[in-house]
KOLKE-83658 format. One line per field, with one value per residue (C-alpha): x, y, z; residue in three letters. Coordinates in steps of 0.5 Angstrom, whole numbers, plus 500, padded with zeros to 3 digits. Each point is the difference from the previous one (the first is absolute). Layout:
<pts>
u	c(X ...)
v	c(Y ...)
w	c(Z ...)
code	c(ala ...)
</pts>
This chain:
<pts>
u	c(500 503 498 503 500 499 500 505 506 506 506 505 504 505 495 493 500 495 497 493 498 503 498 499 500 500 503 506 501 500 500 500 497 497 492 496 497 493 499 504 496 501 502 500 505 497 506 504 506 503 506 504 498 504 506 500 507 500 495 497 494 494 494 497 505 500 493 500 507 496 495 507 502 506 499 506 503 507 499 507 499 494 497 498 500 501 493 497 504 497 494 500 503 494 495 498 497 507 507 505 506 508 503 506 497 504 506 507 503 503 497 497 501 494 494 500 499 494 498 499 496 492 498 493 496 506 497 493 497 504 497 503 503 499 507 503 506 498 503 506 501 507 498 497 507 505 506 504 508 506 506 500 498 493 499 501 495 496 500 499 493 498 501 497 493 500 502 501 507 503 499 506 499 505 498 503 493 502 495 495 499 504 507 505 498 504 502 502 508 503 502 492 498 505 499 491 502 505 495 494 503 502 493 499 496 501 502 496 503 497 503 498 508 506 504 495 499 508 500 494 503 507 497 497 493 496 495 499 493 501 502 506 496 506 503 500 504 506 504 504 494 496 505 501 493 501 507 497 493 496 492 497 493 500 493 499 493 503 506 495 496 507 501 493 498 492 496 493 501 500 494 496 502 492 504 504 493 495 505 502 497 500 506 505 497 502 506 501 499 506 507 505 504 506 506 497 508 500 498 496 503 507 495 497 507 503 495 501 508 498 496 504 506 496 498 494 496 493 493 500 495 503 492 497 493 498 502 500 507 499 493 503 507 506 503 496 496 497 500 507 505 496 493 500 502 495 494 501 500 493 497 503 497 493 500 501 494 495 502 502 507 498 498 506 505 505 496 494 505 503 492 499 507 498 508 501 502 508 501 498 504 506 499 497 501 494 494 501 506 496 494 507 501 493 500 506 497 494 502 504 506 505 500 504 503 498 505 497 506 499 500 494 495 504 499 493 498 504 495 495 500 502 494 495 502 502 494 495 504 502 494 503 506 497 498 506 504 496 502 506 505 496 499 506 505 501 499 495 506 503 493 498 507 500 492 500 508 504 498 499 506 503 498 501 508 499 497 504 506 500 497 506 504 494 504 493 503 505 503 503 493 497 501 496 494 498 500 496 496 495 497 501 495 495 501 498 493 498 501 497 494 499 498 505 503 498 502 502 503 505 502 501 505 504 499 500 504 505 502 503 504 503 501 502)
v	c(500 507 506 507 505 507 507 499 503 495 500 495 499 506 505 503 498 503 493 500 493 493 494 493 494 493 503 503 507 501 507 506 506 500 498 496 492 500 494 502 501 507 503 507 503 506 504 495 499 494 497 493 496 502 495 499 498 498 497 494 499 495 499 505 505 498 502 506 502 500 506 505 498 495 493 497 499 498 495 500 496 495 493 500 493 498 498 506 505 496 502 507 501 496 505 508 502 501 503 496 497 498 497 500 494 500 505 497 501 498 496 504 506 506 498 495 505 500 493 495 504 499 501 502 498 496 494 500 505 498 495 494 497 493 500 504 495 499 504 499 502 502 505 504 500 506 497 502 500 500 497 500 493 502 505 497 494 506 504 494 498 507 500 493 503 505 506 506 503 499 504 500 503 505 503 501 502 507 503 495 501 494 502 493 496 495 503 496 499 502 493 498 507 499 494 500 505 496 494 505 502 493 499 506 503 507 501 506 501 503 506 505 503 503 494 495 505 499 493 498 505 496 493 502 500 502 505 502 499 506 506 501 505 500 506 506 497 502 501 493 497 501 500 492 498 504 497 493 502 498 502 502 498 506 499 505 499 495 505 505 495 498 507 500 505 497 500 504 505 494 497 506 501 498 497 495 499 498 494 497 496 503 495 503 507 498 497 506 506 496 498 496 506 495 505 507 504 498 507 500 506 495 495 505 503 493 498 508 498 493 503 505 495 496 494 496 502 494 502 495 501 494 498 494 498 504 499 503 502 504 503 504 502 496 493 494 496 494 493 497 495 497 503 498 493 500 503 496 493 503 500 493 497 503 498 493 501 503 497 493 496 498 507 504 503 505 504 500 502 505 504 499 505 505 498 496 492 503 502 493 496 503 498 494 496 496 498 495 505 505 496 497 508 502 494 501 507 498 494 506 495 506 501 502 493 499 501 498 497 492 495 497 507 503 494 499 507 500 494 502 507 495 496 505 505 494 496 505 500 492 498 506 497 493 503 503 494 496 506 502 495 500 509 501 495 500 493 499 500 507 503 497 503 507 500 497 500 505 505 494 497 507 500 492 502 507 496 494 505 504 493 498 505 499 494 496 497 495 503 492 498 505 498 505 494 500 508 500 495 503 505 494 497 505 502 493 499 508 497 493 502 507 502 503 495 500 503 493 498 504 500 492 503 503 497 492 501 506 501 494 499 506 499 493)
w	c(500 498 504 499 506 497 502 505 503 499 504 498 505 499 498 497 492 495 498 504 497 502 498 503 498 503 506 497 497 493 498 503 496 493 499 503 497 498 504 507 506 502 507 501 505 500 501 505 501 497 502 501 506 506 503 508 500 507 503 506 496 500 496 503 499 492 500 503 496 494 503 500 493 503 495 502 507 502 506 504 505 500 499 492 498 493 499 504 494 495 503 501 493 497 503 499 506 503 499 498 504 499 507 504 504 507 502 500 507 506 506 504 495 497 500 505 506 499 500 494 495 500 493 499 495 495 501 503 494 494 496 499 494 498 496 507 504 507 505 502 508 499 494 506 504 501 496 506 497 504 495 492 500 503 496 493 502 503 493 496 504 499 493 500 504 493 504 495 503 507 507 504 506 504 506 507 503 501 496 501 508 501 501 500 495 496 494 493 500 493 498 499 498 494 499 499 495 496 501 498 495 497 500 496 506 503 506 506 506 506 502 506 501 496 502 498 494 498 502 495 495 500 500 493 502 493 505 508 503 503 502 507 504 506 498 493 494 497 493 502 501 494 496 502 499 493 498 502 496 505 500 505 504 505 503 503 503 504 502 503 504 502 502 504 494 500 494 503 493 495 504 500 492 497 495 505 504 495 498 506 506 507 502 495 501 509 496 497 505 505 500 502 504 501 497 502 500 493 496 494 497 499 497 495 499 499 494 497 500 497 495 497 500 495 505 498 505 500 504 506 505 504 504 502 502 507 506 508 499 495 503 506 501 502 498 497 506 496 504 499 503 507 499 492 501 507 495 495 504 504 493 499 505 500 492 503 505 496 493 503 498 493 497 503 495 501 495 505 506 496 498 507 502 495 497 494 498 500 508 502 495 501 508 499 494 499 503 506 503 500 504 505 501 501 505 504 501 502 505 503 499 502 507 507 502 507 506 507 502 500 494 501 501 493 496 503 497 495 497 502 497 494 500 501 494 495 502 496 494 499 496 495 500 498 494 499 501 495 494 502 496 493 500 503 501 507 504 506 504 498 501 507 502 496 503 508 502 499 506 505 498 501 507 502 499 504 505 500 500 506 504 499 502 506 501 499 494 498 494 497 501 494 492 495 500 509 498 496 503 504 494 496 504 500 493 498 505 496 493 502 504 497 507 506 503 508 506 502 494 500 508 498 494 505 507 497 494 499 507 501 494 501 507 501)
code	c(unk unk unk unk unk unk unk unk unk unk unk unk unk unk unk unk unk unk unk unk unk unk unk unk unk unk unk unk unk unk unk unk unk unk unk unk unk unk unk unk unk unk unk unk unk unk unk unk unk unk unk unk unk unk unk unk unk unk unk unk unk unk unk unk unk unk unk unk unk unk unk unk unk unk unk unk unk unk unk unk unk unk unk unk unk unk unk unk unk unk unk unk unk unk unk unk unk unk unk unk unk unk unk unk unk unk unk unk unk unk unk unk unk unk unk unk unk unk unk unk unk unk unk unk unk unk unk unk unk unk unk unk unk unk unk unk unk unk unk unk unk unk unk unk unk unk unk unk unk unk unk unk unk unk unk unk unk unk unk unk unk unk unk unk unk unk unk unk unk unk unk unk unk unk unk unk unk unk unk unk unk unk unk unk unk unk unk unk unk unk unk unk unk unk unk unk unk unk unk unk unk unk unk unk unk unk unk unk unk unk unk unk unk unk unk unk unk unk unk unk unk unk unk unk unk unk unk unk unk unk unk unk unk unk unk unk unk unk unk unk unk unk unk unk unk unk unk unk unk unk unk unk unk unk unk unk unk unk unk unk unk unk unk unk unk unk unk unk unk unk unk unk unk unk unk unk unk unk unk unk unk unk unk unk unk unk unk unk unk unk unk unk unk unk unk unk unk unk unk unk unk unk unk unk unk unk unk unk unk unk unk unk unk unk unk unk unk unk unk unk unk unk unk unk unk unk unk unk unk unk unk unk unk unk unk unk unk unk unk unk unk unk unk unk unk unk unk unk unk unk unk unk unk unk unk unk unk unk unk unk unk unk unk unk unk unk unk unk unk unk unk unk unk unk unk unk unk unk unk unk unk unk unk unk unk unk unk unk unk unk unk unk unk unk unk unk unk unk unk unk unk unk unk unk unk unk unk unk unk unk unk unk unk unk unk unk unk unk unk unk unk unk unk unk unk unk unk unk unk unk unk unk unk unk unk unk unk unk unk unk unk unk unk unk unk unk unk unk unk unk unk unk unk unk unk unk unk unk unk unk unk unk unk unk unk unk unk unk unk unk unk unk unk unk unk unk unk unk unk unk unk unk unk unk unk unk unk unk unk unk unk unk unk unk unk unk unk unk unk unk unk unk unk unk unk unk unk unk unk unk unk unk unk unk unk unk unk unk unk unk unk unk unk unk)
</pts>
């Protein structure tokens, strides 16, 4: 079908020509100026401006952001760290309701380094909203870590995944924590940063550092990175600065947005803007009139003096807006505060366990369990790798396996409590386990063994030998009477009764575990 758009105000990209008409056809541009073909569908501009789409050359998008980029003109979304599988680009590529996207996949960076600060990235709708594609590969749970990189060697099996995982160009992350309110990170040592560019490169991919200082600035330029994912904001640029990434031909994404939250400069006047308002939701609008406030002596004259200086020097400068979906942290001042560490795993394995108690044993999938925690597939797999570890984590946790080991000053009272604590929180969950047992060997290639050990006994195990240890030192014990089996003796015992009868084991039981068998071994 062939439309032509007239009466229109045509900008090229560089300036406003005299054509007025443009011509469409099968989607692509066939002509610009001359007449109009009798049987093209006509569109009136009506004196509009029109002009190529926009590029968003930094970005943590989502389905949800393509869709919204189009309203501003933005129809390609450079993605610089995020989740895209294969399958998912295939099928953002094949609609038209949303931007385009080219990704990086995961940033290169040492253990511990920029990003993970603020915890295993969550994702927002990457995997939930975007349709499936039937000739898509299934989800491999390590496209999803950090390929955190401490020896070259790393590095080139790191770079080779990326590539293998269809990433556009490769992000490399340079970052001590200064600027971004986290002062102290691992930064990437020279040996890997020149060696992802020399692989990058090898595979024909451009590389893009994360940089915030004038030395990250002038570490990425001398590595040969092709472009710098921001502007340093630590200080005013100088002659000798510019001229490196000049001489270096090195592009730049100032992101100056990001540089503005980051200065506690927020964006009230661009929320109020009725052009801005009207396209966006109230979340991003909240987004929108916060910042992040993590590096207020920066100074924004200096970040506007640096991109005048690159500008003139001839730099190729790209837009980047560097925003991601809407989060608490950036709907107030101060650093980001989402759930990580402790409280993300705790969070994620309460949904877990009231995923399994409503939906029952046979319907529980991590899908399930990730709706329920409002994040995505991605951060339960890069914990636990299939189903079954998953459910052995929400288990312990729910069976409260990890406690104070009692002290009451003699072996049999310590023991006692110890079991007893052992079956009264354990024995709720054993007809789980069960279940568990039976599937563990063909989903996941763990024995029944190896579950009932990782499920029941590490944690009493743990406090046996605590036990164990300061009765000896008590003077209770023979030492030459322990060996690893009359150790572990009396857990061994309460964890068979458990899987066994699937109820706890009784208070008389267990004083006849330790009274009549275990005491006696140990002290002849």
């Amino acid at each position: 079908m062939v439309t032509a758009i007239t009466n229109a105000r045509v900008f090229d990209g560089e300036g406003v020509i005299d054509a007025t008409t443009v011509l469409i056809d099968g989607g692509v541009i066939r002509r610009v100026g001359g007449s109009v073909p009798t049987d093209a569908t006509v569109v009136d501009a009506g004196g509009g401006t029109l002009l190529p789409g926009l590029i968003d050359s930094h970005c943590h998008t989502g389905l949800g952001a393509l869709r919204l980029a189009l309203r501003f003109g933005v129809t390609t979304e450079l993605d610089m760290m995020g989740y895209w599988t294969p399958g998912q680009r295939r099928a953002v590529a094949e609609r038209d309701d949303v931007a385009d996207v080219r990704a990086a996949g995961m940033g290169i960076t040492p253990p511990g380094g920029h990003p993970t600060e603020y915890g295993p990235p969550e994702g927002d709708d990457f995997e939930s909203a975007i349709p499936s594609d039937p000739t898509a590969d299934a989800v491999d749970p390590a496209e999803f870590e950090f390929p955190f990189c401490s020896t070259p060697e790393e590095t080139v099996k790191a770079i080779e995944r990326q590539v293998a995982h269809g990433s556009d160009y490769i992000k490399i992350m340079i970052e001590d924590g200064t600027v971004v309110g986290h002062p102290g990170l691992p930064v990437i040592s020279d040996e890997v940063l020149t060696t992802a560019v020399r692989e990058a490169h090898r595979h024909g991919r451009l590389t893009v550092a994360h940089v915030t200082t004038i030395e990250g600035t002038r570490r990425a330029v001398a590595a040969g990175v092709d472009g710098l994912g921001h502007l340093f904001i630590d200080g005013a640029h100088t002659a000798e600065i510019v001229a490196e990434i000049v001489a270096a031909d090195t592009f730049v994404i100032p992101t100056l947005t990001v540089v503005s939250s980051a200065l506690g400069r927020a964006g009230a006047g661009s929320a109020a803007d009725e052009r801005v308002a009207g396209r966006l939701p109230a979340e991003w609008l909240e987004s929108l009139r916060g910042s992040m406030n993590v590096y207020p002596q920066g100074r924004w004259d200096d970040a506007l003096g640096t991109v005048a200086a690159l500008q003139a020097a001839g730099v190729d400068l790209l837009a980047g807006t560097d925003t991601t979906a809407p989060t608490p942290a950036t709907r107030k001042a101060g650093p980001p505060t989402r759930r990580r560490g402790p409280k993300l795993e705790a969070a994620l394995l309460q949904a877990a366990w009231d995923e399994l108690t409503e939906a029952g044993y046979a319907a529980f999938t991590m899908e399930g369990v990730a709706v329920r925690a409002k994040t995505s597939r991605a951060v339960l797999y890069r914990r636990w790798p299939n189903r079954p570890q998953l459910l052995v984590a929400a288990l312990r946790q729910h069976a409260g396996l990890t406690f104070e080991v009692p002290d009451t000053g003699t072996l049999r009272e310590d023991l006692l409590a110890l079991l007893h604590h052992m079956t009264a929180r354990v024995g709720e969950v054993t007809g789980v386990l069960s279940f568990l047992i039976a599937d563990s060997f063909t989903e996941a290639g763990v024995s029944p063994s190896v579950l009932r050990e990782r499920a029941l006994a590490d944690a009493p195990l743990y406090g046996t030998a605590l036990i164990i240890e300061r009765a000896v030192a008590r003077g209770e014990i023979d030492p030459s009477r322990l060996s690893p089996r009359i150790r572990s003796l009396p857990v061994d015992l309460v964890r068979h009764d458990l899987i066994m009868t699937q109820m706890p084991v009784p208070d008389a039981t267990l004083v006849e575990i330790v009274d009549r068998i275990f005491l006696p071994l140990v002290r002849g």
